[in-house]
C-alpha positions as CSV (number, residue, x, y, z in Angstrom):
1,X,0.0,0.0,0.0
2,X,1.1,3.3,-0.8
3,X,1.3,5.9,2.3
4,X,2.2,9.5,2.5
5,X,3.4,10.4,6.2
6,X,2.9,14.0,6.7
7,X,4.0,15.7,10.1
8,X,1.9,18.4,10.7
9,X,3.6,21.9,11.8
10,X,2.3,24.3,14.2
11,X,-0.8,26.4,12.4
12,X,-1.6,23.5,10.2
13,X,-4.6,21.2,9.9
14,X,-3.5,17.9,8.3
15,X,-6.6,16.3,6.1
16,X,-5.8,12.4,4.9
17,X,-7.9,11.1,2.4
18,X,-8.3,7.2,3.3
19,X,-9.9,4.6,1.1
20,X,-12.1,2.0,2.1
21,X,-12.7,-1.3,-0.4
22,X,-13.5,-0.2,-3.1
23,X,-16.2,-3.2,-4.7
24,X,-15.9,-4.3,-8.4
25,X,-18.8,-6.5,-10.1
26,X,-17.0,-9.4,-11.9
27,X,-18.2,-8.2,-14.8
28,X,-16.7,-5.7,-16.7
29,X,-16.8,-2.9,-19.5
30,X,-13.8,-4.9,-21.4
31,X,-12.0,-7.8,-23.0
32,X,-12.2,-10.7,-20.4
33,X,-14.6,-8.7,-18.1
34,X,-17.7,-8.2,-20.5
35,X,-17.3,-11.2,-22.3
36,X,-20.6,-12.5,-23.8
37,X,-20.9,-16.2,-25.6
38,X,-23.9,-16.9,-26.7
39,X,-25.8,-19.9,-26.1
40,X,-23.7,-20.0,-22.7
41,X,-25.2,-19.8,-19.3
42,X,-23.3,-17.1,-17.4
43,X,-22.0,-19.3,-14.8
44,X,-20.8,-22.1,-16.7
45,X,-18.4,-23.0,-19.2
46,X,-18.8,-25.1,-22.2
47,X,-16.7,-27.5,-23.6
48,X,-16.8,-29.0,-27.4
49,X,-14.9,-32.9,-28.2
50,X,-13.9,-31.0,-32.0
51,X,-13.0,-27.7,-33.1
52,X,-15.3,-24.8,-34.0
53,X,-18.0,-25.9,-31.1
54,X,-19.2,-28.6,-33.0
55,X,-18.9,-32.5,-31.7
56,X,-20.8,-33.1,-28.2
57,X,-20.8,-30.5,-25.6
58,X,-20.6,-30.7,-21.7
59,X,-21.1,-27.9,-19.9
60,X,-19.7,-27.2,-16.2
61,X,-20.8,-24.4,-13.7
62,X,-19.7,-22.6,-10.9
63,X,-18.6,-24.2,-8.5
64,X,-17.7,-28.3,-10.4
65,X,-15.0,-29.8,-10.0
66,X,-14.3,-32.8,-12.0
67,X,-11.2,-34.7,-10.8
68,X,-11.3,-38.0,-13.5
69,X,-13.1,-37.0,-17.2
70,X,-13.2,-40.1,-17.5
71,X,-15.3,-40.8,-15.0
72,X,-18.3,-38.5,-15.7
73,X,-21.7,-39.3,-14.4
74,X,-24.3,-38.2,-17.8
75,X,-27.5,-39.3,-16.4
76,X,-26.7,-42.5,-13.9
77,X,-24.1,-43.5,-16.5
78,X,-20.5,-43.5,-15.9
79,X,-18.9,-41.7,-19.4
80,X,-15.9,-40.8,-20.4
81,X,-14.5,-37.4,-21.5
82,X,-10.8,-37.8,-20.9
83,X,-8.4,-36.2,-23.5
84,X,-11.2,-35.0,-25.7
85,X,-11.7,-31.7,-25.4
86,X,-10.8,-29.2,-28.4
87,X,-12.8,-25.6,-28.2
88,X,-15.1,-24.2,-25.5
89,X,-17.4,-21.3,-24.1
90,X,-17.1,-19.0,-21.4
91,X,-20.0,-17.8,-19.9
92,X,-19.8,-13.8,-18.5
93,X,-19.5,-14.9,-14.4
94,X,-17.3,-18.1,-14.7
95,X,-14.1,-19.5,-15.9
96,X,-12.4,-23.1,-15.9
97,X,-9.3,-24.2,-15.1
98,X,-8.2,-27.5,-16.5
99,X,-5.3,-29.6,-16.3
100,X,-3.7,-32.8,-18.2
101,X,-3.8,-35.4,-15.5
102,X,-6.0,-36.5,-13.3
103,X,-6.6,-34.8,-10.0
104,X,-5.8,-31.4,-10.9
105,X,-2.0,-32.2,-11.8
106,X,0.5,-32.0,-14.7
107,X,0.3,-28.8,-17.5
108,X,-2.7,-26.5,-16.6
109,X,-4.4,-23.3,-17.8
110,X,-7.4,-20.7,-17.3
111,X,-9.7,-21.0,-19.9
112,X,-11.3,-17.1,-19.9
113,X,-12.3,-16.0,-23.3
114,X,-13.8,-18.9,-25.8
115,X,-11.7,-21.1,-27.8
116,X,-12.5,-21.4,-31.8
117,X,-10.3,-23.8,-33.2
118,X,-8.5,-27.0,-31.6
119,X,-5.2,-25.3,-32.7
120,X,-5.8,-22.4,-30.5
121,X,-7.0,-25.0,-27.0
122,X,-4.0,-25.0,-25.2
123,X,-5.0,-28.8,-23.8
124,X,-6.2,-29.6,-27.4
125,X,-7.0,-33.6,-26.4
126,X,-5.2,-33.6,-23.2
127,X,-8.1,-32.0,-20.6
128,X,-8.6,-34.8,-18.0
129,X,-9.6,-32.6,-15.0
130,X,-10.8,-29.2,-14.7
131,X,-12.6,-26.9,-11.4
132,X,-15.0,-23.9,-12.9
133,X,-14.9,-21.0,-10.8
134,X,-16.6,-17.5,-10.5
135,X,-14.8,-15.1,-12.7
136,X,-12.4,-12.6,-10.3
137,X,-13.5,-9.2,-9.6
138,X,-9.8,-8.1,-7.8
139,X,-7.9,-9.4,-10.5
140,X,-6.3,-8.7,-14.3
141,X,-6.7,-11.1,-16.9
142,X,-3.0,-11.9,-18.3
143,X,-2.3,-13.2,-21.6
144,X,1.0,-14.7,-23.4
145,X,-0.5,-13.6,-27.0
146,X,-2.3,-11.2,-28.3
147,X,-6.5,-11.8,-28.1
148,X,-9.1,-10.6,-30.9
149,X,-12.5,-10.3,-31.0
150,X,-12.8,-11.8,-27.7
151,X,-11.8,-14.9,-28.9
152,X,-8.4,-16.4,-27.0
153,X,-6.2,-16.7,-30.1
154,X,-3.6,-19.7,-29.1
155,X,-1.3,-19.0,-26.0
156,X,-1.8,-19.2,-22.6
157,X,-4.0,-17.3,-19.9
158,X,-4.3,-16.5,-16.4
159,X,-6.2,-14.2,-13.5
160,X,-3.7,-12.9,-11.3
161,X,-4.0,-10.9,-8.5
162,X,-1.8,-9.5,-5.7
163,X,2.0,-9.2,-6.4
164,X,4.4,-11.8,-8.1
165,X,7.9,-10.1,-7.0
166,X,10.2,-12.8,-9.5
167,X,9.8,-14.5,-12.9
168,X,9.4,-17.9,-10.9
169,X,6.3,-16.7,-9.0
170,X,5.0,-15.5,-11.9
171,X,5.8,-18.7,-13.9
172,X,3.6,-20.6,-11.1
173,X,0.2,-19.0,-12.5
174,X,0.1,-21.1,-15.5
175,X,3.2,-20.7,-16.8
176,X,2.7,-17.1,-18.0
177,X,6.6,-16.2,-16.3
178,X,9.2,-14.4,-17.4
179,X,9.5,-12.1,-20.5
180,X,6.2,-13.6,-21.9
181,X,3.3,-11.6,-21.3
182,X,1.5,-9.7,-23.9
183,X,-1.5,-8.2,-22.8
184,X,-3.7,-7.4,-19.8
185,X,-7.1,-6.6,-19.1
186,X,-7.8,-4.7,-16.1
187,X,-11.3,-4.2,-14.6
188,X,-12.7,-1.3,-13.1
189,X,-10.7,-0.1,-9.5
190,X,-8.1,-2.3,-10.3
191,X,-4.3,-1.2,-10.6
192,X,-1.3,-3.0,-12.7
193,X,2.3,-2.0,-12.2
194,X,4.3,-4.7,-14.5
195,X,8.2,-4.3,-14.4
196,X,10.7,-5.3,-16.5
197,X,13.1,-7.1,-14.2
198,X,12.6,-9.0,-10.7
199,X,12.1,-7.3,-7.1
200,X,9.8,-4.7,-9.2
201,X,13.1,-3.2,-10.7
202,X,13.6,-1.7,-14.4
203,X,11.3,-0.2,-16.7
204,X,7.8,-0.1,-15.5
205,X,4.3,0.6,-16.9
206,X,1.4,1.7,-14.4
207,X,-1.8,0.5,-15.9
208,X,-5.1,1.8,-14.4
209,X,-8.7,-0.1,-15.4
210,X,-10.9,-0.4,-17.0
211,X,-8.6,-0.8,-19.9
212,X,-7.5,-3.4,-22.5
213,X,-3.8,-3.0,-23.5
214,X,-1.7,-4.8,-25.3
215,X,2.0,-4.7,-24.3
216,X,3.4,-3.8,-27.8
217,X,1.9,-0.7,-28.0
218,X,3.6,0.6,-24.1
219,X,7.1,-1.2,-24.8
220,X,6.3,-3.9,-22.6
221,X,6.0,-7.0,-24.5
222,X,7.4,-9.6,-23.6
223,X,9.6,-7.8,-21.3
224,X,7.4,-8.4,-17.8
225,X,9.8,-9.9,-15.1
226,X,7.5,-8.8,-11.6
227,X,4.2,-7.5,-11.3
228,X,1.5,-5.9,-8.8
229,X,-2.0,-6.2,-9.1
230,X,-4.2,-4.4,-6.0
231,X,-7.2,-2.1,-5.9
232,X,-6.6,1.3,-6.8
233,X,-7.7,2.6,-3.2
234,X,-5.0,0.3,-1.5
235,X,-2.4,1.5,-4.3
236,X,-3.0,5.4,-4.5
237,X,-3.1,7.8,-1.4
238,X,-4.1,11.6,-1.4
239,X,-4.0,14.1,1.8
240,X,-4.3,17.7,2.0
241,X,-3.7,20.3,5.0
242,X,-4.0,23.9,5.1
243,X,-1.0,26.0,5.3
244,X,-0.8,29.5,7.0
245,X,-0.1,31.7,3.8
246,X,-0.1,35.6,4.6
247,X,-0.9,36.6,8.7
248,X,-1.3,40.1,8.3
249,X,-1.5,40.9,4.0
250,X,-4.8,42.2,3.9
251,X,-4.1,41.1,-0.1
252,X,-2.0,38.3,-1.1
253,X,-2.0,37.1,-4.9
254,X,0.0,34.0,-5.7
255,X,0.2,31.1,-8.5
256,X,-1.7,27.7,-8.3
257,X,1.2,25.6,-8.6
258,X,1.6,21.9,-9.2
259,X,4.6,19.3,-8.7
260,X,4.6,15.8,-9.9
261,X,6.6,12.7,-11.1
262,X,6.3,9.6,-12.2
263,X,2.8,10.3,-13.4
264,X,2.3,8.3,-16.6
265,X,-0.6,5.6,-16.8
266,X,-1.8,3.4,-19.6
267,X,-5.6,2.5,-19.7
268,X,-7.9,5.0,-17.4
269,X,-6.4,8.5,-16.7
270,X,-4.8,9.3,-13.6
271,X,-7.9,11.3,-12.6
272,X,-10.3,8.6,-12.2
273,X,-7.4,6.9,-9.9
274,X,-7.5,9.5,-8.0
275,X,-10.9,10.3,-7.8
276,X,-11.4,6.7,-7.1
277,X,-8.9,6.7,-4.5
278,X,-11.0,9.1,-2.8
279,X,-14.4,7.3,-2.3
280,X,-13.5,6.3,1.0
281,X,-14.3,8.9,2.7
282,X,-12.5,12.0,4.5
283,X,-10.4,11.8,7.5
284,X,-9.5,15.0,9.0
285,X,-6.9,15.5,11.9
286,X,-5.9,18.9,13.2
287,X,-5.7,21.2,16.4
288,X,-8.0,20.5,18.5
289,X,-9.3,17.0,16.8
290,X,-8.7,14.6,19.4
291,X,-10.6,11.9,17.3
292,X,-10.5,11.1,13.9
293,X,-13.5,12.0,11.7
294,X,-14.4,10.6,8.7
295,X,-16.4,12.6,5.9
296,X,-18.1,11.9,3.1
297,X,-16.4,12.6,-0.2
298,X,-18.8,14.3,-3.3
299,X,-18.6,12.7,-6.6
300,X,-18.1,16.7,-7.3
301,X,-14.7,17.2,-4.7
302,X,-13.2,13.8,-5.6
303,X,-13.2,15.5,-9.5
304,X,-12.0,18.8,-8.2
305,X,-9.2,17.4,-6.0
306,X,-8.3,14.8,-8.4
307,X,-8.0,17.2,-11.2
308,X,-5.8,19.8,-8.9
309,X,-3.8,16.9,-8.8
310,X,-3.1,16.3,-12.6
311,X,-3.5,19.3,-14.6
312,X,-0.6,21.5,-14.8
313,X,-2.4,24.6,-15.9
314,X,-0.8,27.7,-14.1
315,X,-3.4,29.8,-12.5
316,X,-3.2,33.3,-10.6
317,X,-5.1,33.4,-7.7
318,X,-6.1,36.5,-5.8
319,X,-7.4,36.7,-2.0
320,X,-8.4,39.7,0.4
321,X,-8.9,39.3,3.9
322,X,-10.2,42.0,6.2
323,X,-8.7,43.4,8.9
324,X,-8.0,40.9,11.6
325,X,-8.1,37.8,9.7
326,X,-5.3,35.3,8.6
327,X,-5.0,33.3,5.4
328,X,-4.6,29.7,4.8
329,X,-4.6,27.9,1.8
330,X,-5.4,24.1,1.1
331,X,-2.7,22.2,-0.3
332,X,-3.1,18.7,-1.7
333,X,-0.1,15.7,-2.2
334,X,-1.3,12.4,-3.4
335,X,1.5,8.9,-3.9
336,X,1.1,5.9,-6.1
337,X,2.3,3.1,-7.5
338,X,5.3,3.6,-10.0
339,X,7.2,5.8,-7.8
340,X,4.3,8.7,-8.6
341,X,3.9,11.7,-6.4
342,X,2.2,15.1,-6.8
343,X,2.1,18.5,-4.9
344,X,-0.5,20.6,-5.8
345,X,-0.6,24.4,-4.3
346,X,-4.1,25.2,-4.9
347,X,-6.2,28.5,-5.4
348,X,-8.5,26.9,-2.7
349,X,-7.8,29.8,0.6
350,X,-9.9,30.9,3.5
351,X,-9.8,33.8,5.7
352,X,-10.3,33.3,9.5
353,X,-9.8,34.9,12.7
354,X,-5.9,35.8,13.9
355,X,-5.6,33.3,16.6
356,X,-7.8,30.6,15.1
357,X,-6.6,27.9,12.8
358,X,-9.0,25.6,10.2
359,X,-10.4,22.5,11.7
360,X,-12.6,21.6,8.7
361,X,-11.5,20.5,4.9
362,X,-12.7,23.0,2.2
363,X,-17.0,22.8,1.9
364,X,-17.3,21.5,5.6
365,X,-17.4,24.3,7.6
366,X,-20.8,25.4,9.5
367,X,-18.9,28.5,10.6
368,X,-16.8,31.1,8.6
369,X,-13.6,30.5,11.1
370,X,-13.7,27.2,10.2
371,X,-14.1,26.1,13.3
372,X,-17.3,23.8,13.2
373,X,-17.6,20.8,11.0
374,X,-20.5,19.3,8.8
375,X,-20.8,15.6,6.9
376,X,-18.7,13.2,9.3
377,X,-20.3,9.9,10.3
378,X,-19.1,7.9,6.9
């Protein structure tokens, strides 16, 4: 998970903005995650003895596990499917894994996307136990070629989730290891950080879903070594605090500034991560605050933060206080995956009382000394 640690100074109200789990339906807007296949229940799997989806047909659902083809029960009768197997159907809320030997052992793959031809069925004849499971919502679907029109064009496939730090933990999902993916599909809320080179080392490429990429086209094919795969809100952090800007200007006039790194994505932009980051709710610390207090984020503030965060558009900003009151402006940092990190000085200022310091994030205050706060209790 990525953290920013912030150390508040004197006449500064610290504001983290913390993410809660952030849900994602298993099906998606893309490639493996709003895959249709007619004819196919959406929780099973269909599998065809020739190529094409002709021959018999058995279908599995959610949930089967069949340990011996060869031993299938088809109405009181014992029949036998082993090694037979040469094209198949995925329905939208399911997947199968099958393998070469019996009891889930030997050479194995995900079967994700349907299978045309028996020269594209990566057991083509050699299936002789497979499990059908619900399709991931936390993960990416990984391939070792290229797909097209939602059709898995030879090679091999997997869902993979959390982080695979070596080529040899990445070669145990289905042999999909080192130097040999091709392209990902990422669902909604979902982050991918692929590096070239083990212990997450060398060139990198941050992918954000929903998105469908295929490696060529980012300089990654082919060249994957380590990878991390986690929901955005566990990946991406944001905070803000106000910072005391001019005690006794009664005008002060200064530039909305932003600094970042590391801020390339692929897929999604980096302002839906962001703004999805901050769906969680709004935890505010400050002087005073004894407890923390969580707030409700707006669709509306998520945007507006988010976008303070991304677009490096210079603005002048211009801010009179009357006599008597001090001005404090809201500043905003956000850290990611990739090494990414922004800094965003923003027009966003209110005047309070001399003496008095905010104790509210910006649109929460009852008061205009920011001193009373609306919208906790997420």
């Amino acid at each position: 998970m990525a953290h920013i640690n912030f150390k508040a100074p004197v006449g500064l109200l610290l504001v983290a903005i913390l993410c809660s789990a952030y849900s994602v339906h298993a099906r998606k807007t893309l490639g493996a995650y709003d895959h249709q296949s007619d004819g196919t229940a959406d929780n099973s799997v269909r599998f065809f003895t020739n190529s094409k989806y002709t021959g018999s047909v058995w279908p599995f659902y959610v949930g089967w596990s069949q340990s011996q083809l060869k031993k299938l029960n088809l109405r009181g009768e014992t029949v036998s499917k082993n090694d037979m197997y040469s094209s198949a159907k995925v329905g939208a809320d399911a997947y199968a894994t099958i393998y070469e030997h019996d009891d889930y052992k030997g050479d194995h793959t995900d079967i994700i996307l349907d299978i045309f031809e028996s020269t594209w069925f990566p057991l083509n004849d050699r299936t002789s136990s497979l499990k059908v499971k619900e399709r991931p919502a936390n993960a990416i679907a990984a391939f070792d070629k290229e797909t097209g029109d939602g059709i898995l064009q030879n090679g091999r496939a997997a869902y993979m989730s959390g982080r695979y730090p070596s080529s040899s933990s990445m070669s145990s999902r289905h042999r999909l290891g080192n130097d040999r993916l091709s392209e990902v599909h990422v669902p909604s809320g979902i982050v991918a950080v692929l590096y070239e080179h083990s212990s997450y080392t060398g060139d990198k490429a941050v992918i954000v879903g929903p998105s469908m990429v295929k490696l060529k086209d980012i300089g990654m094919d082919n060249r994957v070594s380590s990878l991390i795969v986690d929901s955005i809100v566990n990946e991406y952090s944001v905070a803000g605090y106000w910072s005391l800007a001019a005690l006794e200007e009664q005008t002060w006039t200064w530039q909305e500034q932003l600094t970042i790194r590391n801020s390339q994505v692929y897929g999604s932009t980096l302002t839906q991560a962001l703004s999805i980051a901050m769906t969680g709710g709004l935890e505010v610390w400050g002087v005073g605050v004894e407890t923390e207090v969580k707030y409700e984020v707006s669709s509306s503030m998520s945007q507006q933060f988010a976008s303070s965060l991304t677009s490096e558009t210079t603005t002048t900003c211009t801010r009179t206080c009357p006599e008597g009151q001090s001005l404090y402006q809201w500043v905003l940092q956000a850290s990611g995956p990739g090494g990414y990190f922004a800094n965003s000085e923003t027009c966003i200022a209110v005047c309070i009382a001399q003496g008095l310091e905010p104790q509210c994030p910006p649109n929460y205050a009852t008061d205009d000394d920011y001193q009373t706060c609306q919208g906790s209790g997420v």
